[in-house]
C-alpha positions as CSV (number, residue, x, y, z in Angstrom):
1,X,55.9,106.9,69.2
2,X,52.2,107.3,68.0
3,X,48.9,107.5,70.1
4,X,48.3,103.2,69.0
5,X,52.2,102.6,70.3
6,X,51.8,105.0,73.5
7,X,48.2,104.1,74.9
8,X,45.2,105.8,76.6
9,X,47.0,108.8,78.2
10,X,48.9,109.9,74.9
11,X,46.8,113.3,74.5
12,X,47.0,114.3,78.2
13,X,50.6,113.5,77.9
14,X,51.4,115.3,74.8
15,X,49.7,118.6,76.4
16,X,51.3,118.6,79.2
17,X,55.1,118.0,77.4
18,X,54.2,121.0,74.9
19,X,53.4,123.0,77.5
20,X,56.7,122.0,79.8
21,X,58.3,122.9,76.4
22,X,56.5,125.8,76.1
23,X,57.8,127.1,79.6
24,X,61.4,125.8,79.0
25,X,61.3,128.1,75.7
26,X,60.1,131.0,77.7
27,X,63.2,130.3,80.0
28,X,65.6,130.5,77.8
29,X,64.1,134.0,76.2
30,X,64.6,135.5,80.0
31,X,67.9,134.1,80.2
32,X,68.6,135.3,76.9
33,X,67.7,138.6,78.2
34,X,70.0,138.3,81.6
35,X,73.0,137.4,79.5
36,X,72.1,141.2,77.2
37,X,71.9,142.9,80.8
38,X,75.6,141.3,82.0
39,X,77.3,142.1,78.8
40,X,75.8,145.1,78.4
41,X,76.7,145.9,82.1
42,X,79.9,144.7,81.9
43,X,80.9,146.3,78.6
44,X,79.7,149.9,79.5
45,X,81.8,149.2,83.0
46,X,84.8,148.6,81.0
47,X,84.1,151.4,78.9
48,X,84.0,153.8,81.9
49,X,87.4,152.4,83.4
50,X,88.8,153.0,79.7
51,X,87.6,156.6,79.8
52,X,89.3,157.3,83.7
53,X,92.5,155.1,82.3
54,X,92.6,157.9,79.2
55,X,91.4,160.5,81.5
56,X,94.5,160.3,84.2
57,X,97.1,159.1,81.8
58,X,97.3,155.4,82.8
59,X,99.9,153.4,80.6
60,X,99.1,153.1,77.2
61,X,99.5,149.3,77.2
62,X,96.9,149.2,80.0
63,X,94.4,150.9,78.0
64,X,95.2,149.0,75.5
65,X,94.7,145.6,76.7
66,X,91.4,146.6,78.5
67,X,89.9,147.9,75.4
68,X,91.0,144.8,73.1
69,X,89.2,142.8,76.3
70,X,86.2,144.8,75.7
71,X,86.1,143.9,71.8
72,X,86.3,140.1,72.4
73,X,83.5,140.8,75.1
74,X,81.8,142.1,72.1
75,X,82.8,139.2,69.6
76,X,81.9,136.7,72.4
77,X,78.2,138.2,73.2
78,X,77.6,138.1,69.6
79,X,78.2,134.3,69.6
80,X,76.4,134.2,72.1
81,X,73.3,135.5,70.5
82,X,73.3,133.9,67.6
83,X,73.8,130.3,69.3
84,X,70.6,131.4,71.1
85,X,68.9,132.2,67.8
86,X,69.7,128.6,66.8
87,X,68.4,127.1,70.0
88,X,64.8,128.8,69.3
89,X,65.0,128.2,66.0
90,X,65.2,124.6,67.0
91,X,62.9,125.0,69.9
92,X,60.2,126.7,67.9
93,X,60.2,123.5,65.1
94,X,59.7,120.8,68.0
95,X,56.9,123.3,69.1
96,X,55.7,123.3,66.0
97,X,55.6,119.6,65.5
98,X,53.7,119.3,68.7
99,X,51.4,121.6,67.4
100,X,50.4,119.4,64.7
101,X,48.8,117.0,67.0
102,X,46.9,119.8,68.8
103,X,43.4,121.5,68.5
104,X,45.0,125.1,67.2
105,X,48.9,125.9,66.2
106,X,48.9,129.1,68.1
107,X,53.2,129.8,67.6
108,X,52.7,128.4,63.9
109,X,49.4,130.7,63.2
110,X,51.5,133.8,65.2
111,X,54.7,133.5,62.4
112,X,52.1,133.2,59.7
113,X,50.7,136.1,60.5
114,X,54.2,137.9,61.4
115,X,55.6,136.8,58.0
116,X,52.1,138.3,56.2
117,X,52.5,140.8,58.3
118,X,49.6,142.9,55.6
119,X,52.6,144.5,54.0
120,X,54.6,145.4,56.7
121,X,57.9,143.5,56.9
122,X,58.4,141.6,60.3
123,X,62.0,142.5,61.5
124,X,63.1,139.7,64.1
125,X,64.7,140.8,67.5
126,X,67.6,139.0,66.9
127,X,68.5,141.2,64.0
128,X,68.4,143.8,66.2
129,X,69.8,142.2,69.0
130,X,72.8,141.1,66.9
131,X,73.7,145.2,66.2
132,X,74.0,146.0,69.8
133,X,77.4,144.1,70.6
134,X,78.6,145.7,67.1
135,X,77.8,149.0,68.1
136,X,79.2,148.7,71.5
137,X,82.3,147.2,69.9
138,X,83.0,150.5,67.6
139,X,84.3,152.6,70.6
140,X,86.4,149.7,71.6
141,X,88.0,149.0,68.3
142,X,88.8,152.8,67.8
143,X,90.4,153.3,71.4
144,X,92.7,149.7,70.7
145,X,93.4,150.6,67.1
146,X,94.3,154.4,68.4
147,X,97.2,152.9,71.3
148,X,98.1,150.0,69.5
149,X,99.4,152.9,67.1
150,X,100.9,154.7,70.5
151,X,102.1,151.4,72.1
152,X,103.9,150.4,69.0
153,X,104.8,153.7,67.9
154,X,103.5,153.3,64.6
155,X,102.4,157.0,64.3
């Protein structure tokens, strides 16, 4: 709908949904961030119990089944953050649409500037957020990949 279609109060109206927007995007970074804090709690909890499992010689299977739960923890936190990088990624082109219709394009200007960067590549967070359910995954993989041999006898 355009300002002609909507009326008298389209401007104040159009401020005050981009910044409701605004706020709902900044939500959704914070929960982003509380999701990182639970997996990562949970995952370094579950590596612990691995490591006292190993440490007083708790069935193999047992270890085993904890540590493949710990690699689909990984997998799912992964999915996780990348179906949050596509709900900014959506979030920030609606802002930026708003933005049009404003006095200044402050998140537009701020990736212009990030993408110049005067030389210096930008690196965004979710590339490096994406690493840290990989990394965490490695001990996991090695410890089910190492009784999965024992369970199964394969040695």
């Amino acid at each position: 709908m355009n300002e002609e279609e909507y009326g008298d109060n389209y401007k104040e109206h159009l401020l005050e949904q981009y910044k409701l927007y605004v706020q709902l995007t900044d939500n959704t970074t914070v929960q982003r961030g509380n999701t990182n804090k639970f997996y990562i709690t949970v995952l370094s909890g579950l590596l612990a119990i691995v490591s006292l499992f190993i440490k007083n010689n708790f069935p193999n299977t047992m270890i085993l089944i904890i540590s493949l739960l710990g690699g689909l923890l990984c997998y799912t936190w992964y999915v996780h953050i990348k179906s949050y990088k596509q709900l900014n990624t959506g979030r920030f082109k609606v802002i930026h649409e708003v933005e049009k219709q404003l006095p200044y394009c402050c998140f537009y200007e701020e990736w212009n500037h990030l993408k110049r960067g005067n030389g210096e590549n930008y690196t965004r967070l979710t590339q490096i957020e994406q690493k840290v359910p990989i990394y965490l995954g490695f001990p996991y993989l090695i410890i089910a990949l190492y009784y999965l041999f024992e369970v199964f006898s394969i040695w």
